[in-house]
C-alpha positions in Angstrom: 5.7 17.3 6.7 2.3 19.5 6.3 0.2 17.4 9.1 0.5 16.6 12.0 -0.3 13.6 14.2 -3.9 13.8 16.7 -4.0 13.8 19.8 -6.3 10.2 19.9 -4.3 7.5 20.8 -5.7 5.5 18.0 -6.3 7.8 14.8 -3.7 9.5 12.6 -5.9 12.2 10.5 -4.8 13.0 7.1 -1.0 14.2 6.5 0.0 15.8 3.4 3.0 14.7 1.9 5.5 14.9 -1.1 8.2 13.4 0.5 9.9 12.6 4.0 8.3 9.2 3.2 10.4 7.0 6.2 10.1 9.9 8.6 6.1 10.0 8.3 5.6 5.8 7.8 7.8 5.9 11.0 5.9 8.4 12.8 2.4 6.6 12.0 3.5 3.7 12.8 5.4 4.5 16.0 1.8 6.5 17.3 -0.2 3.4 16.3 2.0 0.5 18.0 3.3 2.6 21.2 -1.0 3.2 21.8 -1.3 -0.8 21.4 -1.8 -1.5 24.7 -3.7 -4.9 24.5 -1.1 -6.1 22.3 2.3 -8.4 23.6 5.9 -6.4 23.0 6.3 -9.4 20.6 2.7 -8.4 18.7 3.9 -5.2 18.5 7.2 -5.5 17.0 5.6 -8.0 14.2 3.1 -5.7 13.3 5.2 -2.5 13.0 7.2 -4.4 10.4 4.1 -5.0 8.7 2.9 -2.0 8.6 6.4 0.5 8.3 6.9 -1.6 5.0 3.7 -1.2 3.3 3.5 2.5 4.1 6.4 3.5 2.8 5.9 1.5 -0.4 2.6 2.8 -1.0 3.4 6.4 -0.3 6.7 5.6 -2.5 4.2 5.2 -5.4 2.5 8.5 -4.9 6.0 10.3 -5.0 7.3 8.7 -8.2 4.6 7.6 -10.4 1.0 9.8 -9.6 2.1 13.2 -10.8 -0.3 14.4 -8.5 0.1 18.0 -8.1 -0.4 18.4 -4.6 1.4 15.3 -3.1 -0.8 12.6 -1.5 -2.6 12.3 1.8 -2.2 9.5 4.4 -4.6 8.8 7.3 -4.5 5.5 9.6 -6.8 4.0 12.5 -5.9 1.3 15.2 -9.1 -0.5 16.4 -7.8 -2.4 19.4 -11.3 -4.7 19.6 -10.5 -6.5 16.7 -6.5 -5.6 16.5 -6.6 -4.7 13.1 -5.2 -1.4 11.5 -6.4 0.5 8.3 -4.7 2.6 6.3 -5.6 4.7 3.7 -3.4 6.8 0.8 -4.7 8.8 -1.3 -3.8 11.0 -4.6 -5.0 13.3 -7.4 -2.5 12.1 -10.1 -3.0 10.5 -13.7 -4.4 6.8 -12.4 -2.8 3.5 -12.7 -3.4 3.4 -16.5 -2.2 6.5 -17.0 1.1 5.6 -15.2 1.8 2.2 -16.9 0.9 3.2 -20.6 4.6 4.3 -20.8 5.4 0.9 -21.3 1.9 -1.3 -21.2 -1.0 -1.1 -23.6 -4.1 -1.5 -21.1 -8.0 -0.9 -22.0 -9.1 0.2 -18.9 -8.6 0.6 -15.3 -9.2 -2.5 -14.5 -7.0 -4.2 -16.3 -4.3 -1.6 -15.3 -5.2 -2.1 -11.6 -4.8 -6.1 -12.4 -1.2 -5.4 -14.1 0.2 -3.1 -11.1 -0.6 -6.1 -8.9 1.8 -8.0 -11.1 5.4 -8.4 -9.9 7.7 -6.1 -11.4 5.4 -4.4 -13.3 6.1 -0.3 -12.4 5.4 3.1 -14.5 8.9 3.9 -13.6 11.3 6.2 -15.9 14.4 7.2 -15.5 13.1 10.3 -13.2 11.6 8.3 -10.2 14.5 8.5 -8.0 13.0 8.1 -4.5 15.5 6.1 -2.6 16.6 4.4 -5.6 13.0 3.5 -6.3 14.3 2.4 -9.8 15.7 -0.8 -8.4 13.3 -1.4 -6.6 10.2 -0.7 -8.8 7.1 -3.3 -9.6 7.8 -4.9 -6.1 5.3 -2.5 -3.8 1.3 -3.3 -4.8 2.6 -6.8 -5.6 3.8 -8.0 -1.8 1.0 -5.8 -0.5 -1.6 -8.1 -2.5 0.1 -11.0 -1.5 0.4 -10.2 2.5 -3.2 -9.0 2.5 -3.9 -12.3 0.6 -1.8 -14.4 2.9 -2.6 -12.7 6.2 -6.7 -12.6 5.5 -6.8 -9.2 5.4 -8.7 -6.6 2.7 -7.5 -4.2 0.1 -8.9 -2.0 -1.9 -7.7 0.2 -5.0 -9.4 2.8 -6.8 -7.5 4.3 -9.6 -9.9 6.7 -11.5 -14.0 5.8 -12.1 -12.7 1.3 -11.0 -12.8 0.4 -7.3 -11.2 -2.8 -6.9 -12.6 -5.0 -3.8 -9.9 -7.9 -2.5 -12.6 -9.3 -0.2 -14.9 -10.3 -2.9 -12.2 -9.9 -6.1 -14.6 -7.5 -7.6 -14.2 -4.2 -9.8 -17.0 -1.9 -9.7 -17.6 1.6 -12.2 -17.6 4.9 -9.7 -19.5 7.5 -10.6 -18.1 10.1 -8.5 -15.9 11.7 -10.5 -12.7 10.9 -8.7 -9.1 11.2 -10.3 -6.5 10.1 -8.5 -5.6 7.1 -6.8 -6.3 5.8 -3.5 -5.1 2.5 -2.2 -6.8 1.5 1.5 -5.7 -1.7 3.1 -6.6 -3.2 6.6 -4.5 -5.7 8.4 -5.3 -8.2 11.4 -2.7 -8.8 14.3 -4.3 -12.2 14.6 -3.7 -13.4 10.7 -0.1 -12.2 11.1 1.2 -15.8 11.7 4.7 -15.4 10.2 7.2 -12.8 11.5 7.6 -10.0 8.4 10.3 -11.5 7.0 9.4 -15.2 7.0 6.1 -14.1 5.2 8.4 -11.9 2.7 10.3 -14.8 2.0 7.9 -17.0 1.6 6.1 -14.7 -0.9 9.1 -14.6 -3.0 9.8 -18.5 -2.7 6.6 -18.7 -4.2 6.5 -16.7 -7.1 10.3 -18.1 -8.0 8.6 -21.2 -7.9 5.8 -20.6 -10.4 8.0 -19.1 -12.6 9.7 -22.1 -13.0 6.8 -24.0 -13.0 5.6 -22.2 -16.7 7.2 -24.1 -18.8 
C-alpha cells in the first residue's frame, strides 16, 4: 500500500493501489465507521457492509480490467451532518469501451458505460485473476447501480470524454482531456433500510424475476 490514511477523523486522502484490495477497503472503511460517532453500533455495522463490498468491487475493476499503468487511486469522506459517505476511484487505463470491445461492439462511451451497468457483462479474459475475479465478473457496477438506485443514493461514472450522472440519468461530453476511469458514489445511512444482505438478495430476486418475465 503507497498511501496512507490522514489523520482527520473523517477524510481518507488518495491511496495508490495495485493490489492489497481487502486490506485497503478494510482499512477505509474501518477509519470511516470507528470515527462515526453519531451513528448506533447497529448503523455502523450495516453501513460497513455497504461500503467494504462496494470498495473492494470497484477497486477490483481497476486491477483486472483498466490497464492503467500506475494502479488506481482511492480517496473517501464521512460527513456526519447528513450521515452519508462518498467515495471516489479513480484510473488512467483504456475506459469502459476500451475494456468491453473484447467481446462487445459499442459506439461510444456511453453506451459502454450503459452495458457495464448490465449484469454479467465484464471485459474479463482469462488473465484477470484477482481473487478468482473470473467467477465473479459482470456482478460489481451492476449491484452498485442497483444499491445506489435502491438506497437513494448518487453515482457517477466517467470513463474517458462521458460523465454519467445517476441523479438526473444524464451523460454529458467532457472536454478535459481525461483518460481513465473514475467511478464516485455517495451513500446515505438513512436510505439504508435493509441490512446488506437482505438488499443483496433482494437485488438478485429481482433480476431472476425479470429474466423470466421476457418471454
Amino acid at each position: 500500500m503507497k498511501g496512507s490514511l490522514s489523520s482527520n477523523n473523517t477524510y481518507t486522502p488518495f491511496i495508490s493501489f495495485n493490489n492489497e484490495i481487502d486490506v485497503i477497503a478494510d482499512n477505509i472503511t474501518n477509519k470511516i465507521i470507528n470515527n462515526a460517532t453519531n451513528l448506533s453500533d447497529d448503523e455502523k455495522d450495516d453501513l460497513s457492509k455497504y461500503l467494504k463490498y462496494l470498495i473492494r468491487e470497484m477497486m477490483s475493476n481497476v486491477v483486472s480490467h483498466s490497464q492503467s499503468s500506475i494502479g488506481g487511486f482511492i480517496t473517501a469522506q464521512y460527513y456526519p451532518t447528513k450521515k452519508k459517505v462518498q467515495v471516489i476511484i479513480i484510473d488512467n487505463g483504456i475506459g469502459l469501451q476500451a475494456s468491453l470491445a473484447q467481446k462487445y461492439t459499442l459506439d461510444n462511451e456511453a453506451d459502454a458505460i450503459q452495458k457495464a451497468m448490465e449484469k454479467n457483462v465484464t471485459g474479463s479474459n482469462p488473465f484477470a485473476t484477482y481473487n478468482n475475479v473470473q467467477k465473479h465478473a459482470g456482478l460489481g457496477l451492476f449491484f452498485l447501480s442497483k444499491i445506489i438506485e435502491n438506497t437513494q443514493g448518487n453515482l457517477l461514472i466517467v470513463s474517458n470524454s462521458t460523465i454519467y450522472k445517476s441523479n438526473h440519468n444524464t451523460f454529458t461530453e467532457l472536454n478535459t482531456g481525461f483518460k481513465g476511469t473514475l467511478i464516485a458514489f455517495e451513500i446515505f445511512e438513512d436510505n439504508l433500510e435493509y441490512e446488506f444482505m437482505q438488499l443483496f438478495n433482494i437485488i438478485k430476486s429481482e433480476d431472476e424475476e425479470d429474466e423470466e418475465d421476457a418471454f
